[in-house]
N, C-alpha and C positions, 0 to 999 in steps of 0.2 A: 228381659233385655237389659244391657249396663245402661246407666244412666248418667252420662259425662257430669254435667250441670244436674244440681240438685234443684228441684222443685222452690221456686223464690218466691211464691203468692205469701206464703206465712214468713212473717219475720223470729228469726232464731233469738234467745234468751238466753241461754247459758252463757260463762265468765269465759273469756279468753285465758289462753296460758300466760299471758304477762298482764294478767291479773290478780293469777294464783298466789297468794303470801309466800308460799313454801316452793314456788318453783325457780327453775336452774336458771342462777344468777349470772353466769358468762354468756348462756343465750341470750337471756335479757336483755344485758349491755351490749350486746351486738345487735341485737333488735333494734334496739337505739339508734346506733351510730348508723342505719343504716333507714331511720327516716328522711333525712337529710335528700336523699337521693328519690324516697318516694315523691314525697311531697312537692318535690324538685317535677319531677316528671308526672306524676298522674295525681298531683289533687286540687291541681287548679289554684290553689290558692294563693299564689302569686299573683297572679292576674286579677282573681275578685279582690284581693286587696290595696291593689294601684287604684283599682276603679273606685273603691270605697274610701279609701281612707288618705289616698296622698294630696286627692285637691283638697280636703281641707286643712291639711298642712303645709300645704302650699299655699292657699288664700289667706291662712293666719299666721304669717313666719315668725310674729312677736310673743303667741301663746303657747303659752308649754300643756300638751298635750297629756293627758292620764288614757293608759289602755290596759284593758286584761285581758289576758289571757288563759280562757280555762278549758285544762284537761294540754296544761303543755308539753306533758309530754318531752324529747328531746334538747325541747326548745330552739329547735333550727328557726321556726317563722319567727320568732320574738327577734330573737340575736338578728336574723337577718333585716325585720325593720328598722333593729335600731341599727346596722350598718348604713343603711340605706340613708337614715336620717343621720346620721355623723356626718354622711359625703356630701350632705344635700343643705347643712346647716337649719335644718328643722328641730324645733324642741320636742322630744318627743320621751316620754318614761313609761315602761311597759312593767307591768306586773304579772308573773304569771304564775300559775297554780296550778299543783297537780297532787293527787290523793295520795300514792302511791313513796314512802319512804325511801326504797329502793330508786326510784326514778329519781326524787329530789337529788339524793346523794351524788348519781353521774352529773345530773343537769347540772349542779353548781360548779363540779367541775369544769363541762363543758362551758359556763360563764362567767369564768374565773377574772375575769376581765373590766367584771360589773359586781362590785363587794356589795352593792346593797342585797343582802340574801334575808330574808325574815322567813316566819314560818307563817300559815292562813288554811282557811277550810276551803275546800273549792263547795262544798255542797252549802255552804252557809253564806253568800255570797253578800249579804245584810250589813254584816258585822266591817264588813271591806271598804264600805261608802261607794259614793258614786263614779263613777267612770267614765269619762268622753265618749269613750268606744270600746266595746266588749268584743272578743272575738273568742272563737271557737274551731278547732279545726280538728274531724274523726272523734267528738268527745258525745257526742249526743250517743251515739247506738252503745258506747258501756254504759249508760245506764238504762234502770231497770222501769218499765212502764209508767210503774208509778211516781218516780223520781223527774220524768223528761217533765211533766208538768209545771213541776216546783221549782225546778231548775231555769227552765224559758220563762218564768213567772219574774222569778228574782231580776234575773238579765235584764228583761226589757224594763222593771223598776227601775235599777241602777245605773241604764245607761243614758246618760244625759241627750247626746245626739244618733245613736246608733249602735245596733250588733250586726256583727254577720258569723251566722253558725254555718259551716261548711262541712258536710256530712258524705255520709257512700250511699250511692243510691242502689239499690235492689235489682240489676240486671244479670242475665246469662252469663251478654257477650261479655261484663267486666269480670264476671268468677273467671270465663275460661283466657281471657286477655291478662288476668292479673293471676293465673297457674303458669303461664308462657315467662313473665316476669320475675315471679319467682324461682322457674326453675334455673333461669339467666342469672339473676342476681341475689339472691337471696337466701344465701347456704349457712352453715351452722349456727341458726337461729330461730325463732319461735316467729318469722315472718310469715312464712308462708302458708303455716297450719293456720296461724289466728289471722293472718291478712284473708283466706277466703272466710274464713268465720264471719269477720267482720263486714264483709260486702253481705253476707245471708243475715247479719245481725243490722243490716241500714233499713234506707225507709223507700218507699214510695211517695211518689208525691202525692195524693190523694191521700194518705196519714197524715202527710205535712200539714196538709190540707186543714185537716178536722182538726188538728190541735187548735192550727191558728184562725178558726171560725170561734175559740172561749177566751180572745182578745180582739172582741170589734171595736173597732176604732182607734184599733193602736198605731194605724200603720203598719204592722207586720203584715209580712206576707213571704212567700213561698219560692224559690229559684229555684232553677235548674242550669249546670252547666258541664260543658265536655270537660273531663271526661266520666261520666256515668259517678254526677254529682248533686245531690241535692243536697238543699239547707236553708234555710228561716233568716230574713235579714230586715233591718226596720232601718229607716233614713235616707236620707238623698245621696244618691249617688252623681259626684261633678267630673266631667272630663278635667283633667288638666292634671299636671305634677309638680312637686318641688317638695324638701325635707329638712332634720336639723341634728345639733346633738343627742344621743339618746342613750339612756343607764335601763339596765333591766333589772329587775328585783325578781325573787322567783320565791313565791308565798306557797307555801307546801305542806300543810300539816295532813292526815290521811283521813279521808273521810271516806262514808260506806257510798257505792257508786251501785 
């Protein structure tokens, strides 16, 4: 019998295609340009990040904020907090890093607007110093089991007050809701092969889980939100909002994921 939705108990390991070194670079950059709108619409994380991170830019309007960002990818969240914080008069400077040489090159691009560009390892996160706020957003499932350890290890080191990792969670209904989406939006590009990859290559909560039972007492712990999101976040979360001026830096040298 066909089998629409592929079997999701086991989590998938192989590299997506806009992982590939040698694969087609105009898919790629359309892959790109065309997060902007996922992220927009199905990853939440616009929402987890008012709630994470604007009250305390709003409680402290006189301190200038450090954040990273790693596995940035497009860089639409970055750019968008710091617009966010230009409107809002919040100090805020975002760092962000991503492995992939290929990606750096469009993303500077796309934040032609913010000259501080430097190069950094995303997997070596040590060498970067500490950070207010670490975020994360779709970067945990490209790497490789043994990597998510070292990785969440470093983060919750270096972030002074908080991360929030924001991942795909491992459902049917998201493979066959995010094949509907693709077929709508998401045409001559490497979306929609590596976007359901991606949702077979997320986590369950109960993984979540076990990771962060080999940091007791950190605070970490484990979320879930719509739509078909999981992800790892340590620190208080404050209602309230307000923000400030904000430059992005985007730290990108390639490291193995």
């Amino acid at each position: 019998m066909l089998r629409i939705v592929p079997d999701m108990r086991i989590r998938r390991l192989e590299p997506e295609m806009m992982d590939q070194p040698n694969g087609d670079i105009e898919k790629l950059y359309r892959t790109l340009g065309q997060f902007e709108l996922i992220n927009r619409l199905l990853s939440g994380s616009r929402r987890l990040l008012r709630e994470a991170l604007f009250p305390h830019f709003a409680s402290t309007p006189d301190r200038k904020f450090e954040i990273l960002d790693v596995g940035a990818g497009a860089c639409d969240i970055p750019m968008w907090i710091a617009r966010v914080a230009r409107s809002r008069g919040w100090r805020v400077h975002i760092t962000a890093l991503d492995a992939d040489p290929r990606i750096v090159s469009w993303a500077r691009r796309a934040v032609s607007e913010y000259p501080d560009v430097v190069e950094g390892n995303a997997l070596e996160l040590r060498r970067h110093g500490k950070f207010d706020f670490i975020l994360a957003n779709h970067f945990l499932h490209h790497l490789v089991d043994a990597d998510i350890l070292d990785v969440v290890t470093q983060i919750d080191a270096q972030a002074r007050f908080g991360f929030l990792l924001n991942d795909l969670r491992r459902r049917a209904w998201a493979y066959l809701g995010f094949t509907l989406y693709a077929i709508l939006f998401a045409h001559r590009s490497l979306t929609r092969v590596d976007g359901l990859l991606s949702i077979r290559k997320g986590f369950l909560r109960e993984e979540l889980e076990a990771l962060t039972a080999q940091f007791p007492g950190s605070g970490m712990e484990v979320f879930t939100a719509f739509p078909a999101r999981v992800g790892l976040r340590r620190g208080p979360v404050r209602r309230g909002v307000r923000l400030a001026r904000a430059g992005v830096r985007i730290d990108s040298r390639p490291h193995q994921r």
